[in-house]
matplotlib code that plots the C-alpha trace (Angstrom):
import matplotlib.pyplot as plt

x = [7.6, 9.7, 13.3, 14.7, 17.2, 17.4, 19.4, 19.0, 21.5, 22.0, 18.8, 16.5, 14.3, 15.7, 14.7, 11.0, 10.1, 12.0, 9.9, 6.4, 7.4, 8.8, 5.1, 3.1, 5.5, 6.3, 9.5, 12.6, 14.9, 18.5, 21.4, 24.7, 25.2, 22.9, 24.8, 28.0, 26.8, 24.9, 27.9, 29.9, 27.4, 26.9, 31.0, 31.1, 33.9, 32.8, 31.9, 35.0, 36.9, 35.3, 35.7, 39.0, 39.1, 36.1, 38.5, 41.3, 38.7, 39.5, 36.8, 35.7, 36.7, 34.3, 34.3, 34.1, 30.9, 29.3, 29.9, 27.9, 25.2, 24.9, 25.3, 22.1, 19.7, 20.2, 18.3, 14.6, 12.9, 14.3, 12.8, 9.8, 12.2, 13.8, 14.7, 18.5, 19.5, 23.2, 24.6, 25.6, 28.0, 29.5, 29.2, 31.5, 29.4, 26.6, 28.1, 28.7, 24.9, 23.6, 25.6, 24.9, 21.0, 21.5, 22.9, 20.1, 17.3, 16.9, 16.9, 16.5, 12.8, 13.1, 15.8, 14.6, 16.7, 14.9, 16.3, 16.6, 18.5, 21.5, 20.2, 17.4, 19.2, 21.9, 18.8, 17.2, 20.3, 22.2, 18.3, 18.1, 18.2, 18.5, 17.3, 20.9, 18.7, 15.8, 16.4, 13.6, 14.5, 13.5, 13.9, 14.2, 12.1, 9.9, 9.3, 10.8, 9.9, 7.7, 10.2, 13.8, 16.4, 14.4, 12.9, 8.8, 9.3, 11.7, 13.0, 16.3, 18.7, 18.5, 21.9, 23.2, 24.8, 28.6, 27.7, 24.7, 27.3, 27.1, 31.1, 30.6, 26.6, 28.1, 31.2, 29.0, 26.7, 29.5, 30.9, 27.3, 27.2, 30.8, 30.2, 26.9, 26.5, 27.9, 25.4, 22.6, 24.2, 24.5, 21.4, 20.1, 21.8, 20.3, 16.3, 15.2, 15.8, 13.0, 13.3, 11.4, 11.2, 12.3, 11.3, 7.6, 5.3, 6.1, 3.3, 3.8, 7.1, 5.6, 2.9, 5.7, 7.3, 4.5, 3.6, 7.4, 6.8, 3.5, 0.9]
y = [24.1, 22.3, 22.5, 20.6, 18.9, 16.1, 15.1, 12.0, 9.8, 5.9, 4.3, 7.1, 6.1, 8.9, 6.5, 5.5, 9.4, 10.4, 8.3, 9.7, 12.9, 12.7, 10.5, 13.0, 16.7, 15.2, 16.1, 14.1, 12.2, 13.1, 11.2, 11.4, 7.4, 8.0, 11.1, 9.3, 5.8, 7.7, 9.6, 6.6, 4.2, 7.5, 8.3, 11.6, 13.7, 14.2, 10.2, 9.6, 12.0, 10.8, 6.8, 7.3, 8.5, 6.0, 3.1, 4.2, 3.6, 7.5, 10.4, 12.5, 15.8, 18.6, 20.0, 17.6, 16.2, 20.0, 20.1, 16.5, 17.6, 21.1, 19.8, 17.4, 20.4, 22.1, 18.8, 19.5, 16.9, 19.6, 22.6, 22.4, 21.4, 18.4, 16.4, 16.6, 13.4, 12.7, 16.3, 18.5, 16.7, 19.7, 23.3, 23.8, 21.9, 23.7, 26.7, 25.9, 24.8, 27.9, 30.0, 27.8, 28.8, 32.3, 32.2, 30.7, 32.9, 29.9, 28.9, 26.0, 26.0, 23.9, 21.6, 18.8, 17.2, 13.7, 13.4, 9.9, 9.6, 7.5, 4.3, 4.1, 4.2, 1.2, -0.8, -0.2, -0.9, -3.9, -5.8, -6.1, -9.5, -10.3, -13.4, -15.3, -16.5, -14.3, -10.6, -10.6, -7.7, -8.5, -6.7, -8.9, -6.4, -4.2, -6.9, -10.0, -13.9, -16.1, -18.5, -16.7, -16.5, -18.5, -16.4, -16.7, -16.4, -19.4, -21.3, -19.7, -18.5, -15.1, -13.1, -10.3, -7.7, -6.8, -3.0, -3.9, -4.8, -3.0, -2.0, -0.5, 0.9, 3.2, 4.5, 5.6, 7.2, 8.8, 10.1, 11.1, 13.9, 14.9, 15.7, 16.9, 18.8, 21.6, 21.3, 21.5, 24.7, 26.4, 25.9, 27.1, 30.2, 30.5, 30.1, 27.2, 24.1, 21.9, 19.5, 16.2, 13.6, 10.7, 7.8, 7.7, 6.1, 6.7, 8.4, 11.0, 11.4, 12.0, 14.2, 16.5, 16.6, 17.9, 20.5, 21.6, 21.6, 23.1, 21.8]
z = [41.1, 44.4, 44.1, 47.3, 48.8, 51.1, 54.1, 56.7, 58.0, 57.1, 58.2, 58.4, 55.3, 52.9, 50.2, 51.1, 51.2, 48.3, 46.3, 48.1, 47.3, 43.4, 43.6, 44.8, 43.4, 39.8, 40.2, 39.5, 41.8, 41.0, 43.8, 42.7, 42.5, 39.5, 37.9, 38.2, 36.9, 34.0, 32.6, 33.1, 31.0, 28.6, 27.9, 29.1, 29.2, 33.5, 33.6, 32.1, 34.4, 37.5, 36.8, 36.9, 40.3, 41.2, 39.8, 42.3, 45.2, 45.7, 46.6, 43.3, 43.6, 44.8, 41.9, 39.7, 41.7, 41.0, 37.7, 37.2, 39.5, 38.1, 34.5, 35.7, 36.6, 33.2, 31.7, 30.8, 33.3, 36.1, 34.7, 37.3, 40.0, 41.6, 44.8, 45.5, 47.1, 48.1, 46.9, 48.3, 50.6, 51.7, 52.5, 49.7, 47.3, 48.7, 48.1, 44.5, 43.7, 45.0, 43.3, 39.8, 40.9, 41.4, 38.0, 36.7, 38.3, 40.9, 44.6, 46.9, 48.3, 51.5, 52.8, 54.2, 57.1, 58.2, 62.1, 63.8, 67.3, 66.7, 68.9, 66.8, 63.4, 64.8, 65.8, 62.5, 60.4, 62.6, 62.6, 58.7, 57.2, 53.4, 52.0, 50.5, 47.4, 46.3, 47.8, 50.6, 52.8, 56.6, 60.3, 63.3, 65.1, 62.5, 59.5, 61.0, 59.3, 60.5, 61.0, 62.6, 60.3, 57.4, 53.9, 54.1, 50.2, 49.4, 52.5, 51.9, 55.0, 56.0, 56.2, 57.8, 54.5, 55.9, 55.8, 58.4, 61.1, 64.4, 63.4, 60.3, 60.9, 64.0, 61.5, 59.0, 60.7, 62.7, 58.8, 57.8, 61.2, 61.1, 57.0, 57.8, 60.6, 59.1, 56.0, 58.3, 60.3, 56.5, 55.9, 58.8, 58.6, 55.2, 56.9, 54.9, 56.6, 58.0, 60.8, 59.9, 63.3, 61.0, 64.1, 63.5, 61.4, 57.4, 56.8, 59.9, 58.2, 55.3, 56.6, 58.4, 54.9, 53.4, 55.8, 55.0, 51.4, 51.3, 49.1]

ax = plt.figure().add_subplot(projection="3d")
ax.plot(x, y, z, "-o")
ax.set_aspect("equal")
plt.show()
């Protein structure tokens, strides 16, 4: 049984690790992009409810986000746990989702809070390179092609995605602390946040996440 959450800023490899530990726990991976685009495809009365806002370009309400999360967990994949990825957002929302667990007997295990200094995450994000005609993902430091700016794969040009600008990487990692920060200090004063050093190797990451979660 693991029921967690996880937390990390643009860049810090929340994705890599989510899938060694839904590998390695059995437990599904639930992110809100997924609840929403789910209910959406489904016709739900919620995915109907929150495409509306979505088609505005506006922010779903907080409630509306907990009832699609909460409405998740009750499914029967989640009854040995899960791995909470993009919700909460908020202390609010936080709020919300442990209450909806008390209710229902249950807690949050460990939250997991993957740190990477803000230099390193820019450097990380502003050197990734996309191949324009088959997908290859490159880093002109960490993965970079054997030829600069060409696709080993194809021969295609390498490009730079317009959310990987130096602009637009600093705002949203600025968003991510000033919505976060006081996530992190909630669940601190709750006693069961862990503190993963997301800047070394992936499996030292991993191994720190482990230790966290317990065997």
């Amino acid at each position: 049984m693991l029921r967690t959450i996880l937390l990390g800023p643009p860049g810090a490899g929340k994705g890599t690790q989510a899938k060694m530990i839904i590998d390695k726990y059995g437990v599904p991976h639930i992110s809100t992009g997924d609840i929403f685009r789910e209910n959406i495809k489904n016709g739900t009365e919620l995915g109907k409810k929150a495409k509306e806002y979505m088609d505005k370009g506006e922010l779903v309400p907080d409630d509306l986000v907990i009832d699609l999360a909460t409405s998740r967990l009750l499914e029967k994949d989640c009854e040995n746990g899960f791995l909470l990825d993009g919700f909460p957002r908020t202390v609010y929302q936080a709020e919300k989702l442990d209450e909806f667990l008390s209710a229902h007997d249950s807690k949050i295990d460990v939250v997991l809070d993957i740190a990477v200094d803000k230099e390193e995450l820019i450097t990380r994000l502003t050197g990734r390179r996309v191949c324009k005609a088959c997908g290859a993902s490159y880093h002109v430091v960490n993965v970079p092609p054997k030829k600069e700016g060409i696709c080993d794969r194809c021969g295609a040009e390498l490009v730079q995605r317009a959310d990987d600008n130096l602009e637009t990487v600093t705002n949203r990692i600025d968003v991510y602390e000033a919505q976060t920060m006081p996530l992190i200090d909630y669940y601190e004063k709750n006693g069961n946040i862990a503190h993963i050093n997301g800047a070394g190797e992936l499996s030292d990451v991993f191994a720190e996440i482990v230790n966290a979660i317990g065997e």
